[in-house]
C-alpha positions in Angstrom: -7.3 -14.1 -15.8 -6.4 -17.6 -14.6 -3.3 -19.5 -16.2 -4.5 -22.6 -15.5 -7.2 -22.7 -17.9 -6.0 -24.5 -21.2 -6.6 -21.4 -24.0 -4.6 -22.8 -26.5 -4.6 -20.5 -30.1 -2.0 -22.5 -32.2 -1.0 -19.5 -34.0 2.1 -20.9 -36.7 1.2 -24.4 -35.7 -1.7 -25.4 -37.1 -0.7 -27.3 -40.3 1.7 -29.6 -37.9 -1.3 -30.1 -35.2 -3.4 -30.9 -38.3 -1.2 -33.8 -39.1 -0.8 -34.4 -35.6 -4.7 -35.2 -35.0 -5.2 -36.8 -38.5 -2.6 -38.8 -38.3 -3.8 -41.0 -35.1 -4.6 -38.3 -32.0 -8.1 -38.3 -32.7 -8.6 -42.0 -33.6 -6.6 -42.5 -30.5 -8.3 -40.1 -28.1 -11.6 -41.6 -29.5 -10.8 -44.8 -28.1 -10.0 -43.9 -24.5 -13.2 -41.9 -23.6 -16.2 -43.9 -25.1 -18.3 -40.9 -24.4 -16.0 -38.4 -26.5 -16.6 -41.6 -29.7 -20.4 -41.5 -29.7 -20.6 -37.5 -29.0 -18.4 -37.5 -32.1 -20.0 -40.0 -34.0 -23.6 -38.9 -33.4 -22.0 -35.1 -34.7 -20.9 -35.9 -37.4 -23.8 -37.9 -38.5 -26.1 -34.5 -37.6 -23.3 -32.3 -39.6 -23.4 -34.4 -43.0 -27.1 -35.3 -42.6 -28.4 -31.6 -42.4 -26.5 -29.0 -40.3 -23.7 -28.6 -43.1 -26.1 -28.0 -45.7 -28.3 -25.3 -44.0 -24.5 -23.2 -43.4 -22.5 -24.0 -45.9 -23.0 -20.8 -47.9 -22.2 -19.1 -44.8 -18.9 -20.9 -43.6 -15.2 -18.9 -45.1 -12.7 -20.4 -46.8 -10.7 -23.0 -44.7 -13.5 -24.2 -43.0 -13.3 -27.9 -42.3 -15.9 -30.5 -41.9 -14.0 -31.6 -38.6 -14.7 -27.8 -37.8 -18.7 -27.7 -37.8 -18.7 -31.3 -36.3 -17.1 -30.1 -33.0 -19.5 -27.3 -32.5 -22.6 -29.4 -33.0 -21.1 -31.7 -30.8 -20.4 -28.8 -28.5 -23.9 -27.8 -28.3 -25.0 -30.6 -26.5 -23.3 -33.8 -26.1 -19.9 -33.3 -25.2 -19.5 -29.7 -23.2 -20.0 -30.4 -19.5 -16.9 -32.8 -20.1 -14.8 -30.9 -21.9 -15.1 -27.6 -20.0 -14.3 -29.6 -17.3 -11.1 -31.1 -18.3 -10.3 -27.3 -19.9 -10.3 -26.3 -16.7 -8.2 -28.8 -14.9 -5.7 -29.5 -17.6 -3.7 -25.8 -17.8 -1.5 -26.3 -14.7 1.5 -27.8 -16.9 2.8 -29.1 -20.1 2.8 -32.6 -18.5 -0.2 -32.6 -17.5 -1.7 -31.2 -20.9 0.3 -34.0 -22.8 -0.7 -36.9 -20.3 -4.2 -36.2 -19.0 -5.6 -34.0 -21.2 -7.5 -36.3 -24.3 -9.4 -33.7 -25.7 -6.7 -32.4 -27.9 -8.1 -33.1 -31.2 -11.2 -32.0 -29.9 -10.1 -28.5 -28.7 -8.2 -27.8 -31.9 -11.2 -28.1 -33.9 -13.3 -25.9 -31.8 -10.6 -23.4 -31.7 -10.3 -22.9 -35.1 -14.0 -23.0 -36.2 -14.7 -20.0 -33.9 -11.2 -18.3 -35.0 -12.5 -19.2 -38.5 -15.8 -17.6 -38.0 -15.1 -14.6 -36.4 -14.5 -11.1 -38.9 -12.9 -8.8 -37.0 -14.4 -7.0 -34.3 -18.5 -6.7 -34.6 -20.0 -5.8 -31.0 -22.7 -7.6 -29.6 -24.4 -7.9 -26.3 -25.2 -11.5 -24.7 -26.0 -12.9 -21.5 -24.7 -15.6 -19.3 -26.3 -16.9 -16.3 -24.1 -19.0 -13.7 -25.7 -21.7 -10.8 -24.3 -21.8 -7.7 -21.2 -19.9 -8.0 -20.6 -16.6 -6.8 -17.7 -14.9 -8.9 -15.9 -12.2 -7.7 -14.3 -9.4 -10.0 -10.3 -9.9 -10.4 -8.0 -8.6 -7.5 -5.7 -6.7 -9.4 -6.8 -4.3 -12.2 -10.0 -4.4 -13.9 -9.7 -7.0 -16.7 -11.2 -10.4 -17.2 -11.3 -13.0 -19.5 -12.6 -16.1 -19.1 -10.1 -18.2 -20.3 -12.0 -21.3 -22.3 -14.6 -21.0 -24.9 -17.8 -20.0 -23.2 -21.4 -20.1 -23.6 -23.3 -17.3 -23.3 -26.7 -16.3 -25.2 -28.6 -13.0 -27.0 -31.8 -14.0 -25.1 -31.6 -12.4 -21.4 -34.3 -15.1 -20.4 -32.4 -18.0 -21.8 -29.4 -17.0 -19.8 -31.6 -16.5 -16.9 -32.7 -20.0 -16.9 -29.2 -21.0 -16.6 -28.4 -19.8 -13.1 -28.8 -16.1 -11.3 -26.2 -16.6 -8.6 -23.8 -14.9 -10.9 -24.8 -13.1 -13.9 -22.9 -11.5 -17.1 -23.6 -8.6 -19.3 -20.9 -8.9 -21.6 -20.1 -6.3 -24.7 -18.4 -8.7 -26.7 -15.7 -8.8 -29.9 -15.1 -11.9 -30.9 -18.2 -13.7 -30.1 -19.3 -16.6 -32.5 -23.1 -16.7 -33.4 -23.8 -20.8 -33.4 -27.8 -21.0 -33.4 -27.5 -22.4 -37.2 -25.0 -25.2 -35.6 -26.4 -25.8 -32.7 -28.8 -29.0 -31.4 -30.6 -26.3 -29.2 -31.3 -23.6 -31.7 -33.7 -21.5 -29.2 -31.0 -21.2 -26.9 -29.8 -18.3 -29.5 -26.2 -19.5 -28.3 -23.2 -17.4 -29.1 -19.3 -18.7 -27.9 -17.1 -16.6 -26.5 -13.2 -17.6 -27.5 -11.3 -17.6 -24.0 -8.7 -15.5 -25.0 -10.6 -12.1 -25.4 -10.1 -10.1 -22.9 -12.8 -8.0 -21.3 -13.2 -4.4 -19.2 -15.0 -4.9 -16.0 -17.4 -2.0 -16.3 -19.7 -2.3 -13.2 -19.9 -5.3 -10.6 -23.0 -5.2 -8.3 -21.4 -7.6 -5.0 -25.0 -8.0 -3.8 -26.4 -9.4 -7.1 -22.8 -10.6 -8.3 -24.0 -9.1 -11.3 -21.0 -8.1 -13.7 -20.9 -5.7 -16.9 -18.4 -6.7 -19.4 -17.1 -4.8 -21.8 -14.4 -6.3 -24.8 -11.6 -4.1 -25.0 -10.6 -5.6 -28.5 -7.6 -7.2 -26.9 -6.7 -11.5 -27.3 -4.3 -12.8 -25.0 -3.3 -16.5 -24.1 -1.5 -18.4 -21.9 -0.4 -21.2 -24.0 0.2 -21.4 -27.3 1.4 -25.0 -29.4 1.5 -26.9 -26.4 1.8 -29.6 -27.8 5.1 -29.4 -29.6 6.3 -27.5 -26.4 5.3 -31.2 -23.9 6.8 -33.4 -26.1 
């Protein structure tokens, strides 16, 4: 488990965040990365001009347009960039607050997959990983992975994406997104970064890991935001 991955689960927060992001952060954080504007913009036009309509009798109560924008946008135009800052932005408060302009964005996806999941229903996906070679944690045997991850039913799919370190993962809390997503033969499902998993197996030849959910959530961070300010 790495603390410097931003995992953020704004549990007893949310309504303040809300007003937070609708009250300028998004607007704001729109402005300064003109990449983030038109992966939003070219979202939301996908969500209200067909995506929303084929889920809607699926989504629970509470979901929010803002919600089913960010995982469409997820799916294809935004994640390399966000995972990215994710991943850089956990080492402080400060740095969350002053570098980190996905905010609004990270709320949204947070919630839709809290949203979506019902309790524990297991499922086995895939993930395939280029050019890294991961090793298994040095203490104990559990491992989460921190941010929300891709990962896929279809072995092949996940195959495609890289063999230099491969996942069998038994998950929880995975999210199903095929019905969202811009790439629905990817069979995508996202795994929420704060489930934590059971290393099973690890093949160090292969770098080939078995996961297993032991029903457990844990984060790092939690309302952030009103902790930097």
């Amino acid at each position: 488990m790495d603390p410097e991955i931003f995992d953020d689960q704004y549990h007893g927060c949310e309504g303040k965040m809300e007003k937070i992001i609708t009250g300028g952060l998004l607007d704001k954080e729109l402005k300064i990365n003109p990449h983030f504007k038109s992966a939003w913009e070219s979202s939301k036009s996908m969500w209200y001009n067909g995506v929303k309509a084929k889920v809607k009798h699926t989504l629970p109560h509470g979901f929010k347009d803002e919600n089913g924008i960010a995982i469409v946008a997820y799916t294809g135009f935004i994640y390399g960039q966000f995972n990215e800052a994710a991943r850089a932005v956990g080492k402080s408060l400060k740095n969350y607050m002053n570098n980190f302009h996905f905010k609004s964005f990270h709320y949204y996806l947070t919630g839709a997959l809290r949203k979506l999941t019902k309790g524990c229903n297991k499922r086995m996906v895939y993930r395939g990983v280029k050019n890294v070679h991961f090793m298994p944690p040095k203490k104990g045997n559990e491992l989460q992975f921190g941010q929300i991850t891709s990962t896929s039913y279809n072995i092949n799919v996940a195959l495609n994406f890289g063999k230099d370190s491969f996942f069998y993962i038994r998950t929880c809390y995975g999210v199903p997104i095929t019905t969202f997503s811009q790439y629905p033969n990817e069979e995508e499902v996202l795994l929420r970064g704060n489930e934590v998993f059971t290393v099973k197996s690890f093949n160090q030849l292969t770098h080939t890991f078995l996961l297993d959910s032991n029903h457990k959530k844990h984060s790092f961070f939690n309302c952030a935001y009103f902790k930097g300010q």
